[in-house]
C-alpha positions as CSV (number, residue, x, y, z in Angstrom):
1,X,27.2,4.2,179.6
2,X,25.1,7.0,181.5
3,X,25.8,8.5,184.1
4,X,22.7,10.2,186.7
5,X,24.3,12.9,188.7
6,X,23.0,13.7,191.9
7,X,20.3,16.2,192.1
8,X,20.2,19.0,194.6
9,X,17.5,18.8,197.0
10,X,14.5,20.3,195.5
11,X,11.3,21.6,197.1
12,X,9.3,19.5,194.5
13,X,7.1,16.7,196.0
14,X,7.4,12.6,195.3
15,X,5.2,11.9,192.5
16,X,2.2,10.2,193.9
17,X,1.6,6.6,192.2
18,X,-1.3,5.2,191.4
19,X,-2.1,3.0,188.2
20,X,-0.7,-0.3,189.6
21,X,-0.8,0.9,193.5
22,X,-3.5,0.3,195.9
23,X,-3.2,3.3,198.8
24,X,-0.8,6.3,199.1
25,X,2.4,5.1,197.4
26,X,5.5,8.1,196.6
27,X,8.4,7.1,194.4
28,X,11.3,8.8,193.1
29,X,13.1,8.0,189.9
30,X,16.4,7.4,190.7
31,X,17.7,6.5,187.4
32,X,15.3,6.8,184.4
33,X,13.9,3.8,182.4
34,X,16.4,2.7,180.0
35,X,15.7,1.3,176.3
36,X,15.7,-1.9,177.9
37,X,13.4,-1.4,180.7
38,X,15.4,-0.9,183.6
39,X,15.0,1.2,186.1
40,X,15.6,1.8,189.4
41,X,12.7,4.2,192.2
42,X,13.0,5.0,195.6
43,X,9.2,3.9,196.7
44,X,7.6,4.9,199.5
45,X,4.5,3.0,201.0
46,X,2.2,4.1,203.5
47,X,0.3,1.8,206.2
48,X,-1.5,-0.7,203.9
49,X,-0.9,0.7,200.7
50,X,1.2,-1.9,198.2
51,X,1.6,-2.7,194.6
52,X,-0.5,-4.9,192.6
53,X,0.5,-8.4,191.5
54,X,3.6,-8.2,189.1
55,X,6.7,-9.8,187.8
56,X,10.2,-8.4,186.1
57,X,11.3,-10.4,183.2
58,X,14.8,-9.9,184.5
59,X,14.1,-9.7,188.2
60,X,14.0,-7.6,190.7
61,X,16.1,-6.3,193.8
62,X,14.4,-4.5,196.6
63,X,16.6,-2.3,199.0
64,X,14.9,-1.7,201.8
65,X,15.7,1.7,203.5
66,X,13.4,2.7,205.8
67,X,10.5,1.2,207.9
68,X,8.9,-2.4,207.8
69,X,6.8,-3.7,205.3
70,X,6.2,-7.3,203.4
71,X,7.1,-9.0,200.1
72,X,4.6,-11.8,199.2
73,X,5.0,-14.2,196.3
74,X,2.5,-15.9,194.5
75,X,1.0,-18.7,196.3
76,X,2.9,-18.2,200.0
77,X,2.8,-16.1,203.1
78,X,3.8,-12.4,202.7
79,X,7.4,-12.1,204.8
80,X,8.6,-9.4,206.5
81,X,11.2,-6.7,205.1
82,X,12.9,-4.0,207.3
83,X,15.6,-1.6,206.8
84,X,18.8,-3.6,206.4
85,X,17.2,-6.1,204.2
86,X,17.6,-6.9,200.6
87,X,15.9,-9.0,198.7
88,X,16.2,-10.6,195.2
89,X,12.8,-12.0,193.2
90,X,13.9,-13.9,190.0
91,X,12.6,-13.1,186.9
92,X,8.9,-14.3,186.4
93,X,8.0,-14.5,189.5
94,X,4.7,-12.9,190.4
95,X,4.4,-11.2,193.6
96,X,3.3,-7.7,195.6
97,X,5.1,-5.7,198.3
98,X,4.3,-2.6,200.4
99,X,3.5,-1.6,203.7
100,X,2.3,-3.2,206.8
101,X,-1.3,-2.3,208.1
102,X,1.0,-0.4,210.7
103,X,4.1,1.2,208.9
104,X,5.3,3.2,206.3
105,X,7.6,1.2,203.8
106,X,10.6,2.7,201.5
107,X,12.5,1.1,199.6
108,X,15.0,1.2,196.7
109,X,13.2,-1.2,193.4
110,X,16.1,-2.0,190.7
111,X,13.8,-3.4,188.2
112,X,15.4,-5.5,185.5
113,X,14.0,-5.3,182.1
114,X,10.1,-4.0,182.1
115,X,7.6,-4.9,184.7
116,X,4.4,-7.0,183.7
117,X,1.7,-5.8,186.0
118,X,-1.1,-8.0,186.9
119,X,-4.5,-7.4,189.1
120,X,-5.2,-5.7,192.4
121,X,-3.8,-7.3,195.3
122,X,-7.8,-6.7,196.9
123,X,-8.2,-5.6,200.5
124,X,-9.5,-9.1,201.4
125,X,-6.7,-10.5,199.8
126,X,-4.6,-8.4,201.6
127,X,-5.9,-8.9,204.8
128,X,-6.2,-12.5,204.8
129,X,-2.6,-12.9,203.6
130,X,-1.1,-10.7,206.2
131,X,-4.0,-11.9,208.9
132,X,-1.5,-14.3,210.7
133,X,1.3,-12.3,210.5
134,X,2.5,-10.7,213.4
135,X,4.7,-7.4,213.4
């Protein structure tokens, strides 16, 4: 068992992510990476920015906390996420999420065993996914 206590508010900014991001993307470690790969970040995504392509070998869960954004899986239409919302991807399955072109995105990522990051999601990509989607 571990147990994360709380933190005091600190005066220490998000760390900025960028490796497997495309735009301005904060996250917060909420519970470190375990030997087994899980883990759990508050993200933050600014308008436009998301993550590239990737799947969980255990899942993932997605609390969203803040703001409006979208979740796409491989092969369909991104949908919309907003505060409220939760949302469960089953292990393998390749997808992105982040921000609308509009809104800043933040949401709680319990990852489930390691992530398996995959290619950019490209602008053009982006754009024509989202291109029909209203907000």
């Amino acid at each position: 068992m571990q147990i994360v206590r709380g933190r005091a508010p600190s005066n220490k900014p998000s760390k900025a992510r960028s490796a497997t991001f495309t735009g301005t993307v904060w996250g917060d470690p909420v519970l470190p990476t375990t030997a087994e790969g899980n883990s759990i970040n508050s993200v933050t995504f600014t308008p436009g920015a998301r993550t590239y392509w990737h799947h969980h070998t255990g899942g993932q869960i997605l609390v969203v906390t803040a703001g409006l954004g979208w979740v796409c899986p491989h092969g369909e239409k991104p949908q919309v996420i907003r505060a409220g919302d939760v949302v469960w991807v089953p292990p393998g399955e390749r997808h992105w999420h982040g921000g609308t072109t509009a809104t800043v995105l933040t949401h709680l990522a319990i990852s489930i065993g390691p992530t398996n990051w995959l290619d950019e999601v490209s602008d053009e990509d982006y754009l024509a996914a989202i291109g029909e989607r209203t907000q």
